[in-house]
ROSE-4610 file (N, C-alpha, C; in Angstrom, 1 decimal, always signed):
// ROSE-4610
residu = [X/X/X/X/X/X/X/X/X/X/X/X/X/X/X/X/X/X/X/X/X/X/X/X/X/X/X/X/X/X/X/X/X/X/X/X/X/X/X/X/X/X/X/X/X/X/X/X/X/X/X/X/X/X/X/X/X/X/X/X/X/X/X/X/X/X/X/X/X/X/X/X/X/X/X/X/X/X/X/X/X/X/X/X/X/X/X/X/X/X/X/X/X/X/X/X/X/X/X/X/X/X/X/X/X/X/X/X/X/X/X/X/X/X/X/X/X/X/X/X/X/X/X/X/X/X/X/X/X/X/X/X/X/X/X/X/X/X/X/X/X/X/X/X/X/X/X/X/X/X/X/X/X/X/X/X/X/X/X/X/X/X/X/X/X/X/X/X/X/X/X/X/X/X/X/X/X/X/X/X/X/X/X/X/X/X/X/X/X/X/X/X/X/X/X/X/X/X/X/X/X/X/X/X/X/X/X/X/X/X/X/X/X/X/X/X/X/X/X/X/X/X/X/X/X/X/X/X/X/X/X/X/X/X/X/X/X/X/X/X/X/X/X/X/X/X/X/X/X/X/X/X/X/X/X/X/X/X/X/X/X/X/X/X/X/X/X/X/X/X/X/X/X/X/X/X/X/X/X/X/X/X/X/X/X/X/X/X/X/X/X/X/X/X/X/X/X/X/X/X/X/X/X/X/X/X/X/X/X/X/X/X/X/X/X/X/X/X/X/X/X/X/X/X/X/X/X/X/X/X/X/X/X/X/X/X/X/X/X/X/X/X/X/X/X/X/X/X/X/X/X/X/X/X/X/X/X/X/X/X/X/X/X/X/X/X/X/X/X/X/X/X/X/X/X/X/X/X/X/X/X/X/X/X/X/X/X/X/X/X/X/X/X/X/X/X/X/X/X/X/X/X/X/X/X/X/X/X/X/X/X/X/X/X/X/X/X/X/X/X/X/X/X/X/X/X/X/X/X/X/X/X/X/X/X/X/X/X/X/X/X/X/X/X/X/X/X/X/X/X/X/X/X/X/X/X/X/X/X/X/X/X/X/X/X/X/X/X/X/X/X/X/X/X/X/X/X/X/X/X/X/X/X/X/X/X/X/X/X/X/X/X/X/X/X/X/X/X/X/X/X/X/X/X/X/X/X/X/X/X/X/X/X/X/X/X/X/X/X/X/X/X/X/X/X/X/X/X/X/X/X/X/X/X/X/X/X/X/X/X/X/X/X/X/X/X/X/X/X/X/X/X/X/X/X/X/X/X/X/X/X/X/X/X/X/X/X/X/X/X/X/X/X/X/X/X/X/X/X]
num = [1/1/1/2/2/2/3/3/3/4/4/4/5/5/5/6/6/6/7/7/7/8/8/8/9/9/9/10/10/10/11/11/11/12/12/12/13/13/13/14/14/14/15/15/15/16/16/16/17/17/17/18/18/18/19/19/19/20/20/20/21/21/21/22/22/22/23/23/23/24/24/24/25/25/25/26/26/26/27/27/27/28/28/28/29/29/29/30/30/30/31/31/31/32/32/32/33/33/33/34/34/34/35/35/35/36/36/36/37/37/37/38/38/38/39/39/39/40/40/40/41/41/41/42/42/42/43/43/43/44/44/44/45/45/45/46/46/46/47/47/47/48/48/48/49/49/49/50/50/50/51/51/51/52/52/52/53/53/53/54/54/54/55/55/55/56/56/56/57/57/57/58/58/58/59/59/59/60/60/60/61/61/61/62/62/62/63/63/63/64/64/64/65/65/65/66/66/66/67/67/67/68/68/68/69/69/69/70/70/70/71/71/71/72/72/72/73/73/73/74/74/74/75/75/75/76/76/76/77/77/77/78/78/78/79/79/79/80/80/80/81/81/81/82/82/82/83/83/83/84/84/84/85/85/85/86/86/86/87/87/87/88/88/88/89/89/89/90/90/90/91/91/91/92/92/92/93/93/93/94/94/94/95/95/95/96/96/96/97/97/97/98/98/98/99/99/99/100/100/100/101/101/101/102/102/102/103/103/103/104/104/104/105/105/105/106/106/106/107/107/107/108/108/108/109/109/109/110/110/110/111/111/111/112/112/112/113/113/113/114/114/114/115/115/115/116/116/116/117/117/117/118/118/118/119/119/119/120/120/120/121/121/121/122/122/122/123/123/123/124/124/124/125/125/125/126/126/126/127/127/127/128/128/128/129/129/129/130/130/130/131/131/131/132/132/132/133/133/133/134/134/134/135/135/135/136/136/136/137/137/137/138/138/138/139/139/139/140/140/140/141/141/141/142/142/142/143/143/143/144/144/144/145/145/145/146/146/146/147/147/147/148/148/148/149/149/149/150/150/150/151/151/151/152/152/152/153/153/153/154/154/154/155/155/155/156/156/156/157/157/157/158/158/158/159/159/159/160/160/160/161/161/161/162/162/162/163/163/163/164/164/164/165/165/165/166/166/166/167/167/167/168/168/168/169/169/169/170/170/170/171/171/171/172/172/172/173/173/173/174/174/174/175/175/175/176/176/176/177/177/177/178/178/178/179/179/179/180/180/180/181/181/181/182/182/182/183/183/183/184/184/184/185/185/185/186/186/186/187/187/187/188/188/188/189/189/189/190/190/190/191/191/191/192/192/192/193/193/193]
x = [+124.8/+125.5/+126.4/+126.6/+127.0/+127.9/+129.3/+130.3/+130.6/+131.3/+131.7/+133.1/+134.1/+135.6/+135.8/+136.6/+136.5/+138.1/+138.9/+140.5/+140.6/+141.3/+141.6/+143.1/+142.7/+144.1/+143.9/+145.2/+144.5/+145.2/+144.2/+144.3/+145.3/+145.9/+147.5/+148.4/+150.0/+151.2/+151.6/+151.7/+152.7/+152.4/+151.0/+150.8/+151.2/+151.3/+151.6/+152.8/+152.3/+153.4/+153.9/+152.8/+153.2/+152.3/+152.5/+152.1/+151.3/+150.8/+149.0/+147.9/+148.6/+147.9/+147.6/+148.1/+147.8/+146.7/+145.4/+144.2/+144.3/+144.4/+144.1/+145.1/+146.1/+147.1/+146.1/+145.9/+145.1/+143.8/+142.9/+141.9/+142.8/+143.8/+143.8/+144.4/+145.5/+145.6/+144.5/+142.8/+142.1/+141.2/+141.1/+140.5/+141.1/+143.2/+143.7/+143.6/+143.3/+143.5/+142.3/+140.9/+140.0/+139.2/+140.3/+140.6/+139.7/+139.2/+138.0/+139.2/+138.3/+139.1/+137.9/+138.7/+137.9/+137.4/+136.2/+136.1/+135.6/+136.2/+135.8/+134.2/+134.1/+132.5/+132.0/+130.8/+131.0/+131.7/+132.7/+133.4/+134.2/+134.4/+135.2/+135.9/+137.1/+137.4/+136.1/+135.5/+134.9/+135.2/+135.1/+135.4/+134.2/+133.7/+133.0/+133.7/+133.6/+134.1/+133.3/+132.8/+132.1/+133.2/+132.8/+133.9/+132.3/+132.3/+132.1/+130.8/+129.7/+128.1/+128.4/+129.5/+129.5/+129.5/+129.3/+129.2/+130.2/+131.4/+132.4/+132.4/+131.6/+132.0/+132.9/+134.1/+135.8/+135.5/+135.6/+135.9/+137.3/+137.5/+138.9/+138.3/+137.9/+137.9/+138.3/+137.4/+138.6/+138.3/+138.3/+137.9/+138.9/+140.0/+141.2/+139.9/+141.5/+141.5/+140.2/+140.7/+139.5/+138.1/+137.8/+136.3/+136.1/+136.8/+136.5/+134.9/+134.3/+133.1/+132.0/+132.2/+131.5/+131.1/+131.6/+132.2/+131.4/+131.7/+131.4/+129.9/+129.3/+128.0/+127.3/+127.7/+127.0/+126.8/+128.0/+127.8/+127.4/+127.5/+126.8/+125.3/+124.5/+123.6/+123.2/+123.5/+123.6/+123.6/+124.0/+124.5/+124.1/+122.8/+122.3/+123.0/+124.4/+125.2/+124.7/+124.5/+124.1/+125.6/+125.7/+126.9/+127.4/+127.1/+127.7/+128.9/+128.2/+129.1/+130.5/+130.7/+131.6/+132.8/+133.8/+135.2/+136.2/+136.8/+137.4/+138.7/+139.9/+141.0/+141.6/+142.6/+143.5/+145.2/+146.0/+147.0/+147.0/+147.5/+147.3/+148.8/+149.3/+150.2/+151.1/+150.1/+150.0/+150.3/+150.3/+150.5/+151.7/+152.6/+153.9/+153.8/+154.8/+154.6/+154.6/+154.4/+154.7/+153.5/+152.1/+150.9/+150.0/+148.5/+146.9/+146.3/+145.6/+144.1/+143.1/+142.3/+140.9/+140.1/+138.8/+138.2/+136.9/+136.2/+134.5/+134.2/+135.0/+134.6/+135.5/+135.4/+136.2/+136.5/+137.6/+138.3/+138.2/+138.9/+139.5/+140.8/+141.2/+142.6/+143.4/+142.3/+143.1/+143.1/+143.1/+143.1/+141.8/+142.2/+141.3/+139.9/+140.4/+139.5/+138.4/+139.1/+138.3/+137.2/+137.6/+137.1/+136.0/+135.9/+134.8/+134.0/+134.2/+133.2/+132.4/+133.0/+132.4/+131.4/+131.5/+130.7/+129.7/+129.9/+128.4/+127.9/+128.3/+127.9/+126.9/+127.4/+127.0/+127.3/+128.3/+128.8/+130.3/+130.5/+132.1/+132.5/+130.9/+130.4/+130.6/+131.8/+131.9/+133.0/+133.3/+134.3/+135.8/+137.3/+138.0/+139.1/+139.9/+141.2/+142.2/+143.0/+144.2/+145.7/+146.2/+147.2/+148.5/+149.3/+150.3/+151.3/+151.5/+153.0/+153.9/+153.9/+154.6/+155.3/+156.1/+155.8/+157.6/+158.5/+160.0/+160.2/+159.6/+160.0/+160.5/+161.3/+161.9/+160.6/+160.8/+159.8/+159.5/+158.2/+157.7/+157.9/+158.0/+158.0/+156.8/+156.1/+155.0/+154.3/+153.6/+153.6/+154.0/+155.4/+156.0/+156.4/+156.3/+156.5/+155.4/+154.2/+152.7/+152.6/+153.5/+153.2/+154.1/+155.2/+156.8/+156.5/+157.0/+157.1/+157.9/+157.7/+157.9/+159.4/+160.6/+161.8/+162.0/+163.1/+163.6/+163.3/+163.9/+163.8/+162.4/+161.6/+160.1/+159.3/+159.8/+159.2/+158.4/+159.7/+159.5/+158.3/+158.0/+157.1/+155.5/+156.1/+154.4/+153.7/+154.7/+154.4/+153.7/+154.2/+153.6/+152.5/+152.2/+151.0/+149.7/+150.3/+149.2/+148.6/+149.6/+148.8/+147.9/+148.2/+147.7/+146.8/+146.4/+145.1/+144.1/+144.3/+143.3/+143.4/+143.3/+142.7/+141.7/+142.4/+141.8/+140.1/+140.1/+139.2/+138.2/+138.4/+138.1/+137.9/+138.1/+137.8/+136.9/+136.5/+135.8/+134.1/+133.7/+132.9/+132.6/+133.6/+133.0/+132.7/+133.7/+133.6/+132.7/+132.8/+132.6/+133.3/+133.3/+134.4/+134.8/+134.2/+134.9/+135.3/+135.5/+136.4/+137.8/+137.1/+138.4/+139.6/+138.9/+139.6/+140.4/+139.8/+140.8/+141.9/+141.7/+142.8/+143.7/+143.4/+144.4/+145.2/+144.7/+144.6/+146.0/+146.1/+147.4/+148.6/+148.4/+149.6/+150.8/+151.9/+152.9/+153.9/+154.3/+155.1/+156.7/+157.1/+156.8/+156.0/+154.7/+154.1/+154.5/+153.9/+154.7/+153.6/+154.0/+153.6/+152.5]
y = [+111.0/+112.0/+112.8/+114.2/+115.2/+116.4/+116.1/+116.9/+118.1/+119.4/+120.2/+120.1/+120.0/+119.7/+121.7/+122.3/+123.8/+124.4/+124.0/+124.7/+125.7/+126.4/+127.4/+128.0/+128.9/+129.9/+131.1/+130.6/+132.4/+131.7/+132.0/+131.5/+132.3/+132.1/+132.3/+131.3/+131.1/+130.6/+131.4/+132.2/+132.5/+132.4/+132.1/+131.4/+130.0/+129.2/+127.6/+127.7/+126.1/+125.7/+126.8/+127.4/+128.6/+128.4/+128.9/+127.9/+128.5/+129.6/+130.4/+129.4/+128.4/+127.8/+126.2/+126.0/+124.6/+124.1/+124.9/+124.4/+123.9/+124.9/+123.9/+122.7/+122.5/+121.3/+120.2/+120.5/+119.7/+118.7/+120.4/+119.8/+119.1/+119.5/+118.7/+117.5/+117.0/+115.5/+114.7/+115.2/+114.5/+114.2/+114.6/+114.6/+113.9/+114.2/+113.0/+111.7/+111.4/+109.9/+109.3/+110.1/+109.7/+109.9/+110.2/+110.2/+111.3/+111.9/+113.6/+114.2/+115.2/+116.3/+117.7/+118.8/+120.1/+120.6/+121.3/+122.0/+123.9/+124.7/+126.0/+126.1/+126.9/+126.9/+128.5/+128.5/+129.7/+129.7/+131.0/+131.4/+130.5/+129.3/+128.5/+127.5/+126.6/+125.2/+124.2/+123.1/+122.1/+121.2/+120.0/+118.6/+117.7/+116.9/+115.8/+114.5/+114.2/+112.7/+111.8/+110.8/+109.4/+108.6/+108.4/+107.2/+106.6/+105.5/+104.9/+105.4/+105.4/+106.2/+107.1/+108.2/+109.4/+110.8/+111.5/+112.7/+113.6/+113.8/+115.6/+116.2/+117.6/+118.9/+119.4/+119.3/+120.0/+121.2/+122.0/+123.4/+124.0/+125.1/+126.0/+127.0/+128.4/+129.3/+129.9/+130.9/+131.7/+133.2/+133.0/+134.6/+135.5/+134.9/+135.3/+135.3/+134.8/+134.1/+134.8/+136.6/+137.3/+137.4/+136.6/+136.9/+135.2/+134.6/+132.8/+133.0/+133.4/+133.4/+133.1/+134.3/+134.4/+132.9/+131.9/+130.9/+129.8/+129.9/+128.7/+128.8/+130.3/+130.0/+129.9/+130.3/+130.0/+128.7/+127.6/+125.8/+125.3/+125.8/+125.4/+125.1/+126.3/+126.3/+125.7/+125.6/+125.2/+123.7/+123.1/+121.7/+121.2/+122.4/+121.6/+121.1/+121.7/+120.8/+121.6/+120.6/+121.0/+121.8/+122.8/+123.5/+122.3/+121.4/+120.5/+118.9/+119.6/+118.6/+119.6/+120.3/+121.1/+120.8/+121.2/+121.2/+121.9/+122.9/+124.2/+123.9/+123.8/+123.3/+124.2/+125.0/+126.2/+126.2/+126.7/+127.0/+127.8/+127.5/+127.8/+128.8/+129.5/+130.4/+129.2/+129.6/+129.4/+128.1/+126.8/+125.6/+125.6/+124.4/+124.2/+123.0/+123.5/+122.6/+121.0/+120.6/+119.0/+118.7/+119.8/+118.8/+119.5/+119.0/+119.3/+119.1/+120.1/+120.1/+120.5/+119.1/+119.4/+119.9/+120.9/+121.6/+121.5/+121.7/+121.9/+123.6/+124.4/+125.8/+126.5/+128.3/+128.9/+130.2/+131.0/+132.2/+132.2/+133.3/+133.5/+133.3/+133.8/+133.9/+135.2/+136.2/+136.9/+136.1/+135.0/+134.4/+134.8/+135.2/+136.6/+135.6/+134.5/+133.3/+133.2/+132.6/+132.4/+133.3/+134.7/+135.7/+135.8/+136.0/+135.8/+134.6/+133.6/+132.6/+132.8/+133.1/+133.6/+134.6/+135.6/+136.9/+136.3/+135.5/+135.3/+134.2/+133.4/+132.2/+132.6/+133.8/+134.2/+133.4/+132.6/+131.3/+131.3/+131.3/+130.6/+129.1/+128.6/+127.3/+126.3/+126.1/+125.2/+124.5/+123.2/+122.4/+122.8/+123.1/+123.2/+122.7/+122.6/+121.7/+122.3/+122.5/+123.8/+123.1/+123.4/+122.8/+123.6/+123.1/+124.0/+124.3/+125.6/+126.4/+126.8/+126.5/+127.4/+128.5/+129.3/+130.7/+131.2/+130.7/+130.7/+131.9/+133.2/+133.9/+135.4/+136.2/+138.0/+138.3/+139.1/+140.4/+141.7/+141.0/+142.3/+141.5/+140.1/+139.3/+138.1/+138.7/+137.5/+137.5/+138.2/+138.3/+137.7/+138.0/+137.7/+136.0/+135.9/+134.3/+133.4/+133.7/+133.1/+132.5/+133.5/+133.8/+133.4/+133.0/+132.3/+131.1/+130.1/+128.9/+127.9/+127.1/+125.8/+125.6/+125.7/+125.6/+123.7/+123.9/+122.2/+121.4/+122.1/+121.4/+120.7/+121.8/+121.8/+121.0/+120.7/+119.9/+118.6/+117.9/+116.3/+116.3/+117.0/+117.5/+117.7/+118.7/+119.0/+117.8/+117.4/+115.8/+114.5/+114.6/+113.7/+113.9/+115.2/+115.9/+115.8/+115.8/+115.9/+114.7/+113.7/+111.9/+111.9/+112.7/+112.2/+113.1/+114.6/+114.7/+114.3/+113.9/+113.0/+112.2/+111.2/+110.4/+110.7/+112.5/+112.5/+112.9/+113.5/+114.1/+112.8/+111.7/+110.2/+109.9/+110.2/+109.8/+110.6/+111.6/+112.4/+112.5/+111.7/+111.3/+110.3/+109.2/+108.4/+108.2/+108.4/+108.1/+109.6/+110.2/+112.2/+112.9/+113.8/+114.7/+114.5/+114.3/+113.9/+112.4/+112.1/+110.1/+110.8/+111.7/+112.0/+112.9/+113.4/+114.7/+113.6/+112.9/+111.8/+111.4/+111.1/+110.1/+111.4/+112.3/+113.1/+114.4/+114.7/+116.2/+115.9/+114.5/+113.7/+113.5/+113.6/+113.4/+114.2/+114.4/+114.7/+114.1/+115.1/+114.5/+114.2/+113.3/+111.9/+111.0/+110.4/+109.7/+108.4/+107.5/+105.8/+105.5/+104.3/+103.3/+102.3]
z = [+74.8/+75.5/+74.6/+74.6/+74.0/+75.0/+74.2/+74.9/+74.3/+74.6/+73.6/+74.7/+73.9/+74.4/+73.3/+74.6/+73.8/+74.3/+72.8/+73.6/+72.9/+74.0/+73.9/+73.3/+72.5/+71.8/+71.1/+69.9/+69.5/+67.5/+66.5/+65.1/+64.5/+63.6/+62.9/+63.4/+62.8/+62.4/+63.4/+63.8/+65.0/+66.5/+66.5/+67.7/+67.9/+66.3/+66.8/+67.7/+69.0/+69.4/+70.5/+71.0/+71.9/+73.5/+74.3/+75.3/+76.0/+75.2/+75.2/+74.3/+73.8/+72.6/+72.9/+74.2/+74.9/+74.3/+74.5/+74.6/+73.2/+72.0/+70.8/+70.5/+71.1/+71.0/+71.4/+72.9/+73.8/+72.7/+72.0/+71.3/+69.7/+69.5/+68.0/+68.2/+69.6/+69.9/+70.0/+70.7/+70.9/+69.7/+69.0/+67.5/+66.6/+66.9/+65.7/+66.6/+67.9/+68.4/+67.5/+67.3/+67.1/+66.0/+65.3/+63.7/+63.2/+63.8/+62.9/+62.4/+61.9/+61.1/+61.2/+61.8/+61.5/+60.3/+60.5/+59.3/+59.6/+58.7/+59.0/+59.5/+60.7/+60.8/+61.3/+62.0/+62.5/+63.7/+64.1/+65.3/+65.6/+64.9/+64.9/+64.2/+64.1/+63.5/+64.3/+63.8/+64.3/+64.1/+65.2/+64.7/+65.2/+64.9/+65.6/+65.8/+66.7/+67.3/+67.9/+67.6/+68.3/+69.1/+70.5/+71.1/+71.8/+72.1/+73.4/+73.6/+72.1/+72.2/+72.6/+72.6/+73.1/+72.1/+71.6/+70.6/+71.4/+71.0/+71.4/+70.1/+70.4/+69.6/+69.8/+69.1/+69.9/+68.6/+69.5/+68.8/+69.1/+67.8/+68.6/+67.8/+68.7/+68.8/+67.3/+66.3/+65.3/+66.4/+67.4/+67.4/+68.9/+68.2/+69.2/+70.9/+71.9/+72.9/+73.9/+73.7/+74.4/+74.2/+72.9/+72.9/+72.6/+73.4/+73.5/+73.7/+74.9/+75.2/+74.2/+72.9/+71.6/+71.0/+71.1/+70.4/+71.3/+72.6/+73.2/+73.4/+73.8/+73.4/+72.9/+70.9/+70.0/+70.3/+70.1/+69.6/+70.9/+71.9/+73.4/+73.0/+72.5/+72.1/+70.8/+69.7/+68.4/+68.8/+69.3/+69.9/+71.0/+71.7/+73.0/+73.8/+74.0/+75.1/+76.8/+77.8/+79.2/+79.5/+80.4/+81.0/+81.9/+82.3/+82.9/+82.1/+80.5/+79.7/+78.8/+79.2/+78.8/+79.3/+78.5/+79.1/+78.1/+79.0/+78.5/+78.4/+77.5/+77.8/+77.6/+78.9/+78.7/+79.6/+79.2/+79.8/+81.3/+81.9/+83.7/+84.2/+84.4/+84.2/+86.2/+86.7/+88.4/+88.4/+87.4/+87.7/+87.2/+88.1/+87.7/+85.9/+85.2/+83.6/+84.5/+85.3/+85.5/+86.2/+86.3/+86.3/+85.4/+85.4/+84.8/+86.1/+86.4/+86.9/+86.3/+86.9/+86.6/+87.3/+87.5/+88.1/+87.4/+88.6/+88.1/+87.8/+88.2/+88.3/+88.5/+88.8/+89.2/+88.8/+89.6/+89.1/+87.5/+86.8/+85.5/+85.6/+86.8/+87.7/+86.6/+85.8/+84.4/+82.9/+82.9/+81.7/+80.8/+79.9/+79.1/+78.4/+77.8/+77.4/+78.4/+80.0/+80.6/+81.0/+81.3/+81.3/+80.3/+79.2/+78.2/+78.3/+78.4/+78.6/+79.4/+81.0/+82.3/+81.8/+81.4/+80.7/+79.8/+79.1/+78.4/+78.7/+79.8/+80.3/+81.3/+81.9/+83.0/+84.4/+84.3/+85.5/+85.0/+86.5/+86.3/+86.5/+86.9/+87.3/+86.3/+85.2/+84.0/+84.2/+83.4/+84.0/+83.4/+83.9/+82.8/+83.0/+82.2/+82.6/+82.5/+82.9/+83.2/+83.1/+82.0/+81.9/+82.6/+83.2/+84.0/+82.7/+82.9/+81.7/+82.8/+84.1/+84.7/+84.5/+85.4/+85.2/+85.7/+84.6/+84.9/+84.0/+84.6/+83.3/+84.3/+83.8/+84.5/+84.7/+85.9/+86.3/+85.0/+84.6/+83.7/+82.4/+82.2/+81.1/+81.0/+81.2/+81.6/+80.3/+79.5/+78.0/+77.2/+77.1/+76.1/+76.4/+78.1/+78.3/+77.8/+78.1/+77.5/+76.2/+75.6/+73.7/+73.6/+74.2/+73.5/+73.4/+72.8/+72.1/+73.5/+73.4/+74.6/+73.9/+75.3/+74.7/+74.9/+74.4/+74.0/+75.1/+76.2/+77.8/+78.2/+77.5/+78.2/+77.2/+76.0/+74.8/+75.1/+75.8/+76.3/+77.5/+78.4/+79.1/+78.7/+77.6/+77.1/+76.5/+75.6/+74.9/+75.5/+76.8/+77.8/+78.1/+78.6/+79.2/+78.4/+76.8/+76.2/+75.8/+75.6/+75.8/+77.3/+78.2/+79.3/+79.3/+78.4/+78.5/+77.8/+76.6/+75.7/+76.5/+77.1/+78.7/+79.5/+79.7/+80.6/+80.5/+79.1/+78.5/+78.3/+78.1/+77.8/+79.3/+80.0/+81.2/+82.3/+81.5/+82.1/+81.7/+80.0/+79.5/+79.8/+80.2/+81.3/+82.3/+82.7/+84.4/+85.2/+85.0/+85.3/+86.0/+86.2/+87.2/+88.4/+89.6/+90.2/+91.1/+89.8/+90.0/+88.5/+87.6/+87.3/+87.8/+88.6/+89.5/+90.4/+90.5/+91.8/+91.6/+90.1/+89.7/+88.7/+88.1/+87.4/+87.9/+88.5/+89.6/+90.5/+91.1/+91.8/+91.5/+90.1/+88.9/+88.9/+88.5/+88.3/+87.1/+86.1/+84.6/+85.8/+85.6/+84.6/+85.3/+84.2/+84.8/+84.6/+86.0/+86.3/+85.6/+84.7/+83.7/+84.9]
């Protein structure tokens, strides 16, 4: 079995740690649990991971956020992965920071990433995991909230989130979407032990 685990962001030092850039957090916790390491490739960083007889190609995008699409269907293809072993990991504007959903499909809802994938996928029909950034930001600052950096408050939050998405990503290679949707989709940070 063959995954491509695909987060999403945008490459440079001033996007680290910004909370447009979830997705590659998301993909580089799940790569150091499982000890890979990227290497430059085409349209993207790559990592390979083996767990549990299972093969993830975690990619991160080099080709800034809006032309994600570029990227996912080169190694979609290069890698023979089915559209149904995919999983897109991105920042969710609309979810409050205290959950993740998982989905089989859907809107772009604007998310520029998602948008390109949709476009050369030709489906919006792919699985993705949406991490909530919530959206505490002035009227007419929604930009510059996306691209701003996670304040101190919200630190202890993300930290959690992100152990509980390498899980979930682990749990969706095995078990499949929806027995993982049951059990993660419910959740709320802080989660009971």
């Amino acid at each position: 079995m063959k995954y491509l685990i695909v987060g999403l962001g945008n490459i440079g030092t001033e996007y680290e740690q910004t909370r447009h850039n979830i997705g590659f957090d998301i993909a580089d916790a799940f790569v150091k649990k499982h000890g890979g390491t990227y290497r430059e490739d085409r349209l993207a960083d790559v990592a390979e991971v083996k767990w549990k007889g299972r093969i993830f190609v975690v990619i991160k995008p080099t080709t800034y956020m809006n032309l994600s699409g570029k990227a996912v269907k080169y190694w979609m293809d290069k890698e023979k992965v089915p559209l149904e072993n995919i999983l897109v990991l991105v920042d969710d504007l609309a979810l409050p920071l205290e959950v993740i959903r998982l989905r089989p499909g859907g809107s772009d809802a604007g998310q520029n990433g998602l948008k390109s994938i949709q476009e050369l996928l030709g489906t919006n029909q792919y699985p993705r995991l949406r991490f909530g950034i919530g959206n505490n930001y002035p009227r007419g600052r929604q930009v510059e909230f996306v691209l701003g950096k996670w304040t101190n408050d919200e630190w202890p939050v993300v930290m959690g989130k992100l152990g509980k998405c390498v899980e979930l990503i682990e749990s969706y290679a095995s078990i499949g979407l929806p027995r993982t949707m049951n059990i993660y989709n419910t959740l709320s940070y802080p989660y009971d032990k």
